[in-house]
N, C-alpha and C positions, 0 to 999 in steps of 0.2 A: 633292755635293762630289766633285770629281772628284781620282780615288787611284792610286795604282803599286803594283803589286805587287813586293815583298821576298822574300828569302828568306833565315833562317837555321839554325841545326843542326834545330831544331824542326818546320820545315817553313816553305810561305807568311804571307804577311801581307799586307796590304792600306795601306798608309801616304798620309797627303793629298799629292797628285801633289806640290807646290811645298813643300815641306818640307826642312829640311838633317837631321832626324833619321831612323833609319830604323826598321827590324823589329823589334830590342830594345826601343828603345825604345817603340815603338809597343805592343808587346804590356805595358810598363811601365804606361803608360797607364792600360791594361784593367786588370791586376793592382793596383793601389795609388792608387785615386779618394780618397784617406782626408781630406785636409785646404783642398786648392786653393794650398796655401804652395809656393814652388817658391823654388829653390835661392838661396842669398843672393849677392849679387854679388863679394863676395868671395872666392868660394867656387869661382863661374865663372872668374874673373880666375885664381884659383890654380890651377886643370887648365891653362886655356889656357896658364899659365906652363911648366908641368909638360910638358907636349907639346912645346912651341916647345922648351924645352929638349932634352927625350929624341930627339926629330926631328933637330936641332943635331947631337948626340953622335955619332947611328945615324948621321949624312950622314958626321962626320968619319972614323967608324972604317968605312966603305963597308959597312955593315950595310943600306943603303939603299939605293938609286938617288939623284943630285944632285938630279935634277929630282924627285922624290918629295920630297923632302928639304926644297926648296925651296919645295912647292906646302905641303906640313903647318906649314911656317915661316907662311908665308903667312898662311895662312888660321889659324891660331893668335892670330895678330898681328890680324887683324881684331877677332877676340873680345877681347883687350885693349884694341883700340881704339874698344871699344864696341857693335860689328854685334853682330846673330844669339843677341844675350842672352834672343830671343825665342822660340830653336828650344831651350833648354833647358827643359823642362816637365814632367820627373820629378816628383812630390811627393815631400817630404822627410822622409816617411814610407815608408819601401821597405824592403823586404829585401834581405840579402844582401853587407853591408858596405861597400853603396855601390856596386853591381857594377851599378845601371838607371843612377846617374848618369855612370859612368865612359862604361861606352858609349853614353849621350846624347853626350859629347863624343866619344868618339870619331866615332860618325858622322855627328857638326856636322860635323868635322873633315874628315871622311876624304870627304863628299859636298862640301864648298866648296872641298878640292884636286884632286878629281876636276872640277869646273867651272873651276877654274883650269885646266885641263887639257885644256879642251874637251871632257870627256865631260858624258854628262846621267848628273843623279840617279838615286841609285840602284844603279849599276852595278858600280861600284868595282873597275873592270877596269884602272885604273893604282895606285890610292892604295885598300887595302884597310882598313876600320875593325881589325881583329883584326891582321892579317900586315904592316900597315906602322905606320900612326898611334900601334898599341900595342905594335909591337915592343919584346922584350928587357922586357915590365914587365906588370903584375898589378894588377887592382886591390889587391892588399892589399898593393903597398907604394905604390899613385898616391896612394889614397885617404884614407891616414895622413898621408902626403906632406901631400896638396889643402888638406886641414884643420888641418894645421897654419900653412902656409904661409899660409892665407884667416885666420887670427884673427893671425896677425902684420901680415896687411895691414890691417886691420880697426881695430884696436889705433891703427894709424897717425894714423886719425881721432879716437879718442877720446883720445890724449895732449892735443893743444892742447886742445881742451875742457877738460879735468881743468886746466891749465898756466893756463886766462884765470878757470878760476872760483877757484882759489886766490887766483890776484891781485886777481879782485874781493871774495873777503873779506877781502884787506890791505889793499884800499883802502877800507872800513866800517870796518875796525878803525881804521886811522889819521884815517879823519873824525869818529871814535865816542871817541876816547882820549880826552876829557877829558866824557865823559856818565857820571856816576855814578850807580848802581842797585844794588838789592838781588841780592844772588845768593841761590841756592835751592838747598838741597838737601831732597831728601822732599818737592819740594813744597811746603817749608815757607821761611817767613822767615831768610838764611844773613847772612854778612858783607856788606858794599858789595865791590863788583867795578865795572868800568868796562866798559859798553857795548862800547867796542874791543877789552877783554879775551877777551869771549866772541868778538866776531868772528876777533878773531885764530888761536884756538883751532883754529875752524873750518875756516881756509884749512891751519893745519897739520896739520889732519886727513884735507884733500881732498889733501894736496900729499904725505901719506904714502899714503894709497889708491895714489896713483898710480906712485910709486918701486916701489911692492910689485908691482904688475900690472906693471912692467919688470924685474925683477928674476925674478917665476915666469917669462912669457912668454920669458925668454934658454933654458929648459927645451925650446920648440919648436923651435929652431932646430937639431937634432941629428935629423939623414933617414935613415929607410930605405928610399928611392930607391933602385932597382938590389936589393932584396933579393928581387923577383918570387915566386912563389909562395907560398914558407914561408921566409924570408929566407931563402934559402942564394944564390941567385944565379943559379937555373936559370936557363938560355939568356940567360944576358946576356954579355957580350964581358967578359974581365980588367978594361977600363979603362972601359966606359961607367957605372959608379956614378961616378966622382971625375968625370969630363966634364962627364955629365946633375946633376951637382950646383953644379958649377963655373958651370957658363952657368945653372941657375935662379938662381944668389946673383945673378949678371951682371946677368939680366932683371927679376930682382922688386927687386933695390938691396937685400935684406936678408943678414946675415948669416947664412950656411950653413954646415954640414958633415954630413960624414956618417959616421954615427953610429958607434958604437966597435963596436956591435953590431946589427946589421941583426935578429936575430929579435927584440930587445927592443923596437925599435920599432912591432913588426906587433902582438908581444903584449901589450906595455902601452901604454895609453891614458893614464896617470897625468898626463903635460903638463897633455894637458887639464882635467882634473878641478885640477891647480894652479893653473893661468889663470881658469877659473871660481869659483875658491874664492873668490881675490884679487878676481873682479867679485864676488862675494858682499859681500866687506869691505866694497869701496866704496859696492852697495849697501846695508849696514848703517849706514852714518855718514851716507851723503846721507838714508836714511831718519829718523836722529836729526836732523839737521839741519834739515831739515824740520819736522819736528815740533815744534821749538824755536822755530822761525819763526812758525809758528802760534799755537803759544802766547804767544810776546812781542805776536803783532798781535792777539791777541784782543780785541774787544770792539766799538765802540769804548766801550761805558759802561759794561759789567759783566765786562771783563775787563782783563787787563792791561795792552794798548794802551799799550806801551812805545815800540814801533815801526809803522813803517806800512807795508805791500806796496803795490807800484801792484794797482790797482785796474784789471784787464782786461776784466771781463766783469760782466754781472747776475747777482746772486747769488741769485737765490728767484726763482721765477713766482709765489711770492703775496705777499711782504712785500717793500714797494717799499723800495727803496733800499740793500740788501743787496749787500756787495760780499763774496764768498769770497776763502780766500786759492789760489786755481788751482791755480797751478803750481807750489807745495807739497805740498799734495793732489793731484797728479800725478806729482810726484817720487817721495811714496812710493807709490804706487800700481805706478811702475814698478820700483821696488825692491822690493815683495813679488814680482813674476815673478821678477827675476833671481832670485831666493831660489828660488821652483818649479826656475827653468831649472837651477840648481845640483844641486837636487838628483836630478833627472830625470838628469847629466848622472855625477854619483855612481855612481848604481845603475847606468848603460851601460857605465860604467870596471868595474868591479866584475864585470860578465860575461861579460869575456874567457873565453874554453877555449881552451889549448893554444896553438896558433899565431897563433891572429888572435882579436880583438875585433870578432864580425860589429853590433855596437851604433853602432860610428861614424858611421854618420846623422846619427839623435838627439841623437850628441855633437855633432857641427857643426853643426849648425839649432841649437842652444837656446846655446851659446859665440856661436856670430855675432849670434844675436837680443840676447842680454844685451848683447853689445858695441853694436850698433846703437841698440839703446831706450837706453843709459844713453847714448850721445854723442849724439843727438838729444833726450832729455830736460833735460841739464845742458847743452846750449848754451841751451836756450830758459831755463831756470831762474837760469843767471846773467843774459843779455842783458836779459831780460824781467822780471826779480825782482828778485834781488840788487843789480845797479848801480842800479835803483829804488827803493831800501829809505831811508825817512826817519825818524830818532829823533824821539820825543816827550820831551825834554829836560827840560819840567818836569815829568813821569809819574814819568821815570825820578830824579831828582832828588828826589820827595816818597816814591817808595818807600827811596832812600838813607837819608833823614832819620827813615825811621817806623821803620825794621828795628829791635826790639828787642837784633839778635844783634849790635849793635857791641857791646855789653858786652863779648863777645867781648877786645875791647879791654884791659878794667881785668883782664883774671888776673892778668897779670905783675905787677902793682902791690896789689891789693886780694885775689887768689884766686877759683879759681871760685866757691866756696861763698857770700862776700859777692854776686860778680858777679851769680850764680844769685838770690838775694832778691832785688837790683834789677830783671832780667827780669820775675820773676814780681810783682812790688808793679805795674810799670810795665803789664805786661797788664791784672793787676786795675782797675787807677783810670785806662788813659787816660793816663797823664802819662809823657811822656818819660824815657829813660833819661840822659840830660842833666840834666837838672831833679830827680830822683833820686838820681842821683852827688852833686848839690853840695847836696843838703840834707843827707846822711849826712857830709858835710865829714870826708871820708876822705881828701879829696886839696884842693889849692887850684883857684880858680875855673882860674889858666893851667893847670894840668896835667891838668884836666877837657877843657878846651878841644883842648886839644893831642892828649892823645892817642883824645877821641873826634870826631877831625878825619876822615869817610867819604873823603874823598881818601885820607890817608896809612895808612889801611887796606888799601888796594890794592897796597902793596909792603912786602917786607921792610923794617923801620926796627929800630933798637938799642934797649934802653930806655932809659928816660928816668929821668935822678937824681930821687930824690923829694927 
C-alpha cells in the first residue's frame, strides 16, 4: 500500500497516499480497533452541516480567506451530497468527546478544499484542518452540536414510519369494528370487546409514542455552537455564534437557536438522554404490541388463532409446515436494544465533570442506532405485517359467546353476588351463562337477551327498566 507521510503536534505518521483523512485520524485508527461500527450517516451529514455553516459565517465576517471559504463550502457540500462518506472510518467507540471524529472531518474537509485548490494531499498549505476548516470552534461545542443536530435529522425518517403504522392500525381497527371476541385480563376470560377495539388502541398508542419523541426532540434544538472550548467563546468573533447558527438552521431546514446558555449545553447532555427515553417508550409499546400479535395468531389448533400474520418464511428446519410469526419476533427483539441503547445512553449523560460530557460518542452511536433500528424495523412491521393481518371471525365470535364474564352484564340488575353463582354453576356443568340466567327466572326471557347481547357490551348503554 502505497502511503504519505503526515505530520502533526505528535510527530509523523504514515497515512494511505489516496486518502481525504489525515495524521489524527490515522493514529485514531491504531488507538480505537474496538468494534468495526463507524459513524452513522447522520451523524456525517450533521458536521458536514456544521462546517458548511461555520466556513459561511468565518467567510462573512473575513475571519477567512473568500477562496478558503469557498473551497470548505465546497467540499462540505459534497459530503451532504453523498461523496467521501467512505473517508470517515473512526470507530465509534473513541475517546475523547468525539475529538478522532471531529478531526476525521476536519481533514476530509480540509484535504478535498486543498484539491479543490489544486494542491495534493496532504499538505494543507492553503486550507489548514486546525487554522481554517476549524476555525473559531472546539470540539466540545461541534460535537454536542453534531449529535444533536444528527438525531433531529434522523428522527425525520422515523416520523412517517410511526405516522403510516398508526394508520395501519386504524385501518384493522375499522375492518375489525364489528368482530366480536373475548377480552382478557390476567390471562384470564374478561368482557366481549371488538377486534377493532383492540386495534384501535394500538394505533393510539404508536400515534402517542410518537407526539412524545416530537415533543422531547424540540429539547435539541437549543446550540452551543460558538461556545468553543468551555463555552465562554474563546476566539470566536462577537457575531459568528448567531451567523454559524443562522445558516446551519438554513442548510439542515430544521429549527435552531442558540442556546440561552452556551456552558449548559457542553455540560449537559440531558436532550439526549430525553429523546432516548421517548425511543424507550416507543420501544416499550411496539414490544407489547407485538407480543399481543402473537399471542392472538397463536396456534393454529392449540392456541388462540383469533387472527392470522402473513406468513413470510419457514418456521422449523424439522416440523414441516410451520409458519412463525417473524416480524413480531423482530420487533421485540429490536425493542429489547433500544432498551440496552437507553440505558448505556443514561449512564454517558450522567458522567459529565464540570465543563464537558467527554461520553458523547456513546451517546450518539446508541440515539442514532435506536432511531435507525426502530424506523427500519416498524416500516417492515407495518408494510409486511400489519396491513396483512386477517381475523378469524368465527374463533373470535365463539370465544364472545363462551366468556363466562358477560355476567359481568346482570350486576346492575341481579348484583354481583347472584351474578357470581351463575359464573361459577356455569364453569362447573358446562352450561352457559344464558341458559343459567333464564332458568333462575330472575329476569324475563327479552331482558336476558338484551342485556347479555356481546355486541352491546362493548359500549357504554343506560340500564334497562326491569
Amino acid at each position: 500500500m502505497q502511503t504519505r507521510t503526515e505530520k502533526d503536534s505528535l510527530g509523523t505518521v504514515d497515512v494511505p497516499a489516496g486518502t481525504l483523512y489525515g495524521a489524527q485520524t490515522a493514529r485514531a485508527i491504531i488507538n480505537f480497533p474496538i468494534s468495526g461500527l463507524r459513524a452513522n450517516p447522520a451523524l456525517i451529514r450533521a458536521i458536514a452541516m456544521i462546517k458548511l455553516a461555520a466556513a459561511r459565517a468565518n467567510g462573512e465576517l473575513s475571519l477567512i480567506k473568500p477562496d478558503q471559504a469557498k473551497a470548505i463550502e465546497q467540499a462540505a457540500q459534497e459530503i451532504l451530497d453523498g461523496k467521501h462518506h467512505d473517508q470517515f472510518v473512526v470507530d465509534v467507540f473513541q475517546a475523547g468527546a468525539g475529538v478522532s471524529f471531529h478531526m476525521n472531518a476536519n481533514e476530509v474537509i480540509a484535504n478535498r478544499a486543498n484539491q479543490l485548490l489544486g494542491e495534493p494531499l496532504g499538505t494543507y498549505t492553503k486550507v489548514h484542518p486546525n487554522d481554517h476548516v476549524n476555525y473559531g470552534q472546539s470540539t466540545n461545542d461541534v460535537f454536542p452540536t453534531a449529535m444533536r443536530l444528527a438525531a433531529l435529522l434522523a428522527l425525520e425518517d422515523l416520523y412517517p414510519v410511526l405516522d403510516s403504522l398508526s394508520e395501519a392500525f386504524s385501518a384493522k381497527a375499522t375492518e375489525f369494528d364489528n368482530i366480536l371476541k373475548s377480552g382478557r385480563t390476567h390471562m384470564q376470560d374478561a368482557t366481549p370487546i371488538r377486534l377493532g377495539q383492540e386495534f384501535a388502541a394500538y394505533a393510539v398508542a404508536i400515534a402517542k409514542s410518537r407526539d412524545h419523541i416530537r415533543t422531547t426532540a424540540n429539547s435539541l434544538r437549543e446550540l452551543g455552537l460558538g461556545g468553543s472550548a468551555v463555552g465562554t467563546g474563546i476566539n470566536t468573533h462577537p457575531q459568528y455564534r448567531v451567523r454559524a447558527i443562522a445558516n446551519l438552521a438554513k442548510i439542515s431546514g430544521q429549527l435552531l437557536e442558540p442556546a440561552a446558555d452556551m456552558r449548559y449545553t457542553m455540560q449537559s447532555c440531558a436532550p439526549m438522554a430525553e429523546v432516548s427515553g421517548a425511543l424507550r417508550t416507543l420501544a416499550l409499546e411496539t414490544i407489547r404490541i407485538s407480543n399481543d400479535l402473537r399471542l392472538l395468531s397463536s396456534g393454529p389448533n392449540t392456541g388462540f388463532n383469533e387472527i392470522a400474520l402473513p406468513a413470510l418464511q419457514p418456521g422449523s428446519s424439522i416440523m414441516p409446515g410451520k409458519v412463525n410469526p417473524v416480524l413480531a419476533e423482530l420487533t421485540a427483539m429490536v425493542g429489547f436494544q433500544v432498551i440496552g441503547n437507553d440505558q448505556a445512553v443514561a449512564l454517558a449523560v450522567q458522567a459529565g465533570q464540570l465543563e464537558l460530557n467527554v461520553m458523547m460518542p456513546t451517546m450518539a452511536h446508541n440515539v442514532l442506532q435506536s432511531i435507525t433500528i426502530l424506523t427500519n424495523t416498524l416500516r417492515e412491521f407495518d408494510h409486511r405485517c400489519i396491513r396483512g393481518i386477517t381475523a378469524n371471525e368465527q374463533r373470535c365470535n365463539f370465544y364472545a359467546q363462551s366468556t363466562v364474564s358477560i355476567a359481568t352484564a346482570l350486576n346492575p340488575y341481579i348484583g354481583y353476588a347472584k351474578a357470581a353463582e351463575i359464573v361459577k354453576e356455569s364453569v362447573a356443568t358446562g352450561e352457559s351463562v344464558i341458559d343459567i340466567a333464564r332458568g333462575k327466572n330472575l329476569l324475563t326471557e327479552e331482558q336476558i337477551d338484551e342485556i347479555l347481547d356481546p355486541r352491546a357490551m362493548t359500549e357504554p348503554r343506560e340500564k334497562l327498566d326491569k
